[in-house]
C-alpha positions in Angstrom: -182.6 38.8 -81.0 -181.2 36.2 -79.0 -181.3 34.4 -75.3 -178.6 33.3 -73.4 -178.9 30.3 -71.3 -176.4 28.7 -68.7 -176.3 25.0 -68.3 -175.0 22.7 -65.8 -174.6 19.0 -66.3 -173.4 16.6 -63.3 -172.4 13.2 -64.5 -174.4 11.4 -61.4 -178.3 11.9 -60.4 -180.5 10.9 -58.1 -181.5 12.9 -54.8 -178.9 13.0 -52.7 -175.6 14.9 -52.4 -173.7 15.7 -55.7 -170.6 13.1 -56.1 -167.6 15.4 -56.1 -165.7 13.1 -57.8 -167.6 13.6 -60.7 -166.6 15.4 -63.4 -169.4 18.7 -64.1 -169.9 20.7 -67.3 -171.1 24.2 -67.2 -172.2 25.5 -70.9 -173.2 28.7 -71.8 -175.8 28.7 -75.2 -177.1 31.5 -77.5 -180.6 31.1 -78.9 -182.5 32.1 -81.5 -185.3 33.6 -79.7 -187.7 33.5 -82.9 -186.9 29.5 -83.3 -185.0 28.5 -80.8 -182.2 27.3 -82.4 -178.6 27.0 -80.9 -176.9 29.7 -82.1 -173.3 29.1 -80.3 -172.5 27.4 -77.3 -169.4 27.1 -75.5 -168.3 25.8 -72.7 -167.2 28.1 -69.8 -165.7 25.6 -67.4 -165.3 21.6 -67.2 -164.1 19.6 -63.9 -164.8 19.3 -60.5 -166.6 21.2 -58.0 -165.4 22.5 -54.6 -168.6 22.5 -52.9 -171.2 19.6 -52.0 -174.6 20.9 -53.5 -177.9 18.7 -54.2 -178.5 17.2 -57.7 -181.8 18.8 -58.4 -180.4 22.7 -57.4 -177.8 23.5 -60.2 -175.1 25.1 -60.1 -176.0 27.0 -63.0 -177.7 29.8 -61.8 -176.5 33.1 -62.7 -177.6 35.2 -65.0 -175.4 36.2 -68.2 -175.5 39.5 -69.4 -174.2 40.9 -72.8 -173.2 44.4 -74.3 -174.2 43.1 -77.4 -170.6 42.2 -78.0 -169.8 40.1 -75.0 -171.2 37.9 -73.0 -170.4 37.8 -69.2 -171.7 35.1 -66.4 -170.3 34.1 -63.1 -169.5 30.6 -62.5 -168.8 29.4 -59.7 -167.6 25.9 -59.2 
């Protein structure tokens, strides 16, 4: 059985505003749900994003679904 997970990593921090002219990975993992253990990953989109959004709300929050063949997730950027 496994879990998927979306990830979302902005190259600034702190509490303010995300920089939009930092470059943002979004990442999509399979786990091992007995161990935990990366599976796959790959990564769904890598650049900029459109929209000012805070730091400590990621943009990573949809929720894949799979078939059991695919797996599908909006990301929105």
């Amino acid at each position: 059985m496994r879990i998927f997970v979306i990830t979302f990593k902005a190259n600034d921090r702190g509490i303010g505003l995300a920089n939009d002219d930092a470059s943002h990975a979004w990442m999509i993992f399979a786990l091992d749900k007995r161990n935990g253990r990366v599976i796959w990953s790959e990564k769904a989109y890598e650049g900029f994003h459109e929209r000012n959004g805070h730091v400590k709300a990621t943009q990573a929050n949809s929720t894949p679904v799979t078939d059991g063949r695919y797996v599908l997730s909006i990301v929105t950027s």
